[in-house]
C-alpha positions as CSV (number, residue, x, y, z in Angstrom):
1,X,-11.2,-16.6,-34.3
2,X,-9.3,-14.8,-31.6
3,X,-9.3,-14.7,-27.9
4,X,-10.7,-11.7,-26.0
5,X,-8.5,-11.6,-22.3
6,X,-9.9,-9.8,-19.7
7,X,-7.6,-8.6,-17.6
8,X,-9.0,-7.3,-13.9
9,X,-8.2,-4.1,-12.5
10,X,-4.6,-3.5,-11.0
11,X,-4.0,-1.7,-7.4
12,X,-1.9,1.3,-7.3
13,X,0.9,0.6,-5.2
14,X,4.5,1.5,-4.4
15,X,8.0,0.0,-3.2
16,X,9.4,1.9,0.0
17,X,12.9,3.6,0.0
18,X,15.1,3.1,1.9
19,X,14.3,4.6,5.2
20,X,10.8,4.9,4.4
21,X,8.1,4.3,7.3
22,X,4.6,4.2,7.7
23,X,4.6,7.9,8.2
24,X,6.6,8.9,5.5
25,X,5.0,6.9,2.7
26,X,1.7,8.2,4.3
27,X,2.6,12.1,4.0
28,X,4.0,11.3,0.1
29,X,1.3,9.1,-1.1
30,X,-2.2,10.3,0.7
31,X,-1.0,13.9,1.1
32,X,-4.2,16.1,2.5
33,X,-5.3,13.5,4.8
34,X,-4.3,13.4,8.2
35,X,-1.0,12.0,9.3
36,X,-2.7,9.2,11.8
37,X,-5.5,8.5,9.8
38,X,-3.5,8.1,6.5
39,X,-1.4,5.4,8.7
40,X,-4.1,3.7,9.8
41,X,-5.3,3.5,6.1
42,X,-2.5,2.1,4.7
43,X,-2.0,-0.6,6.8
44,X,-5.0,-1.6,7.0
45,X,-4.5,-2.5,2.9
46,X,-1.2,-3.6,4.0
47,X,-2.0,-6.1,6.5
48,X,0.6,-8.8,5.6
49,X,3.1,-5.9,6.4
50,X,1.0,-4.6,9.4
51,X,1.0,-7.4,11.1
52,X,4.5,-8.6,10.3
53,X,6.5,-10.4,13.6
54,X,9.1,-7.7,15.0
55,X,6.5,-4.4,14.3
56,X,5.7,-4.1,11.1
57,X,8.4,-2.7,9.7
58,X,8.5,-1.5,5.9
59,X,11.2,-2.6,3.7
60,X,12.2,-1.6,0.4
61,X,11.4,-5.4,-1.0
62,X,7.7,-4.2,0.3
63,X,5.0,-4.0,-1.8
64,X,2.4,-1.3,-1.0
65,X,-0.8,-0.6,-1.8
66,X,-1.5,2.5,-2.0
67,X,-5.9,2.5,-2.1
68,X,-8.1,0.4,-1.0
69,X,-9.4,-2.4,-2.9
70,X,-11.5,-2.6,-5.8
71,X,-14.7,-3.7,-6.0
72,X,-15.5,-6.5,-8.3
């Protein structure tokens, strides 16, 4: 008999280049929403980043998600 996997939903998400900030991966990956606003959003699903001693600063090892997410 075989096995049925479920496997969950994945996050869209992205890994900065280099020189990449919030800003700029904000403006590529939520273009049509406002600058501050798209910020905000993405580090708010980024908090590990966020909040990350020395600023928050966005490297290219980053992992970023790029929605919200997902409801169970």
């Amino acid at each position: 008999m075989a096995k049925t996997v479920n496997i969950p939903p994945v996050r869209n998400f992205i890994q900065p280049v280099p020189g990449d900030d919030w800003a700029s991966i904000a403006a590529r990956e939520l273009p049509g929403t406002p600058a501050e606003e798209a910020v905000g959003m993405l580090q708010s699903w980024n908090l590990y980043v966020a909040f990350r001693p020395g600023g928050g600063a966005v490297t290219p090892s980053d992992v970023i998600f790029v929605e919200p997410p997902r409801a169970a």
